[in-house]
N, C-alpha and C positions, 0 to 999 in steps of 0.2 A: 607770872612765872615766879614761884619762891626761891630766892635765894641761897644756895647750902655753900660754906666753906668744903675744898676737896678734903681738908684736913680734916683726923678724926679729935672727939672730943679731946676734954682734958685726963681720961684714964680712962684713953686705948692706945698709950705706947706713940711712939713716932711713926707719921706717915710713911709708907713706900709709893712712891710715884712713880707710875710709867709714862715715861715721854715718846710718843710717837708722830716725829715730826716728817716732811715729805722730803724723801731721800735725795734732795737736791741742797748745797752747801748755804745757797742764800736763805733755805727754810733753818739745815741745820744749827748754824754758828747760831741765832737765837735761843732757840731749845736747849742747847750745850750752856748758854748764860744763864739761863731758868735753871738749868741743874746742877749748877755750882752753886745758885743763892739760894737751893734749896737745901741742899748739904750746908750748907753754912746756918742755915736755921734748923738744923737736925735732925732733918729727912733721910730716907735712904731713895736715891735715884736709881730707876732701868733704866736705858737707856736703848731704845730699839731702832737699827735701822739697818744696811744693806752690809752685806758684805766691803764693798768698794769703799762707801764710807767710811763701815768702822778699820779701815786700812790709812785712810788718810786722815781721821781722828785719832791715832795710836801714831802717828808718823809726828804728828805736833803734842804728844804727850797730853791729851785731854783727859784720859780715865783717871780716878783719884779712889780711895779706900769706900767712900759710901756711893758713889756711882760708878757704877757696871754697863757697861755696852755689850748687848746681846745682837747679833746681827742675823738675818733670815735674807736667804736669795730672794733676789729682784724680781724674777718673773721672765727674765730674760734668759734667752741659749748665748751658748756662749759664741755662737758667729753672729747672733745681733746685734745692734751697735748701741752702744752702754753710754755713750755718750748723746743717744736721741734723746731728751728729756722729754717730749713729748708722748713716746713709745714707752719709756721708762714708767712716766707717770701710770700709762695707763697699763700697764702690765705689773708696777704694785699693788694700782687699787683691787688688782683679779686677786693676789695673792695676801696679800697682809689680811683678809680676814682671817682665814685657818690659821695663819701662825701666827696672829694677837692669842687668839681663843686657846689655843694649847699651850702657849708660854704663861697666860695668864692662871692657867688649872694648874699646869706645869710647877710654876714657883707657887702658889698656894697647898699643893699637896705637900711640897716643899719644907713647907712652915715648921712639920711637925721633923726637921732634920736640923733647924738653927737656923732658915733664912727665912726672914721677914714678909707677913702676907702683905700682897699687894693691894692698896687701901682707894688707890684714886688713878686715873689717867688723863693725861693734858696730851688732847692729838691737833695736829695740825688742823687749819679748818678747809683744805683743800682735800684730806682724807676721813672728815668727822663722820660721815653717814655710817658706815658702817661698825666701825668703831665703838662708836658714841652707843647704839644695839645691841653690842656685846659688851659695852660695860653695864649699862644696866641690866642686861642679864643676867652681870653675873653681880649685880650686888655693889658694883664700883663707883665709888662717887667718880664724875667728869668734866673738864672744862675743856675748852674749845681756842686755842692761840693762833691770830692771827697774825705771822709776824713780818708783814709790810708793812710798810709808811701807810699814814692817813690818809695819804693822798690817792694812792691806787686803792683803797677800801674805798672812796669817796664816790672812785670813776666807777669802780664796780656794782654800788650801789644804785651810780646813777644809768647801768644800761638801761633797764627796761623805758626809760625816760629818752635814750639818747636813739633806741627803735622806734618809739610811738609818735616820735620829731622827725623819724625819716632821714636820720643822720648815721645811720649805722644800720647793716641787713643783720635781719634777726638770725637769719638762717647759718650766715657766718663771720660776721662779726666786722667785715670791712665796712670802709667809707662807701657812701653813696656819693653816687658825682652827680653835684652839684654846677647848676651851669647861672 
């Protein structure tokens, strides 16, 4: 696999990164650090994620002059319960494709009004499939952040090891009783 910097060369201007991490806080507060130390080295940051979110990232004063939070609905009605993460999850993955792909055309027709085309995307890797599709679609350099401890990438790594030992069902993911 070759490896490419998200960033563009040395005379194409400063990157615009879009961060699209999973619309839960312990994904978020990572991605929000990535985008401050991306501003600080002279990026401009999107920053994409739910409504709910960018309500309680604006309540702690997170947005700053080069990163922008654009927010797109969840996926969810509003008598379903916002707080299932589970449901949540899976009612983003339905929806953040169309509205990656449009905000993405979106701010690059953009460009030609004063805002910066969008040059690379860093998505969470519990939403990379799709994602990651449409950015080389459309031309996007992309990377992939995983932002848990080593520890639970370690355990994640080791299921198909912790099924074929007979210590966890494939099917759903519990202990097997062991006698």
């Amino acid at each position: 696999m070759e490896h490419t910097s998200i960033f563009p060369g040395p005379h194409q201007g400063n990157p615009h990164v879009l961060l699209l991490p999973l619309p839960l806080l312990g994904h978020v507060a990572p991605f929000m650090k990535l985008g401050h130390q991306l501003v600080r080295h002279g990026s401009k940051v999107t920053f994409l994620t739910t409504e709910l979110i960018r309500r309680q990232i604006e309540n702690v004063g997170e947005e700053q002059e080069h990163m922008r939070v654009i927010s797109v609905p969840d996926g969810l009605a509003l008598e379903d319960d916002h707080k299932d993460d589970d449901q949540l999850v899976q009612r983003f993955l339905h929806v953040i494709p169309g509205h990656l792909e449009s905000l993405i055309r979106k701010a690059n027709e953009d460009e030609l009004t004063g805002n910066s085309r969008i040059t690379s995307l860093v998505v969470d890797v519990v939403l990379s499939r799709d994602p990651i599709e449409i950015a080389e679609k459309m031309g996007l350099k992309h990377a992939i952040l995983f932002s848990s401890s080593p520890g639970v990438l370690a355990l994640i790594l080791h299921i198909p090891k912790l099924i074929e030992a007979g210590i966890i069902d494939a099917d759903d993911g519990k202990p097997l009783n062991h006698k």
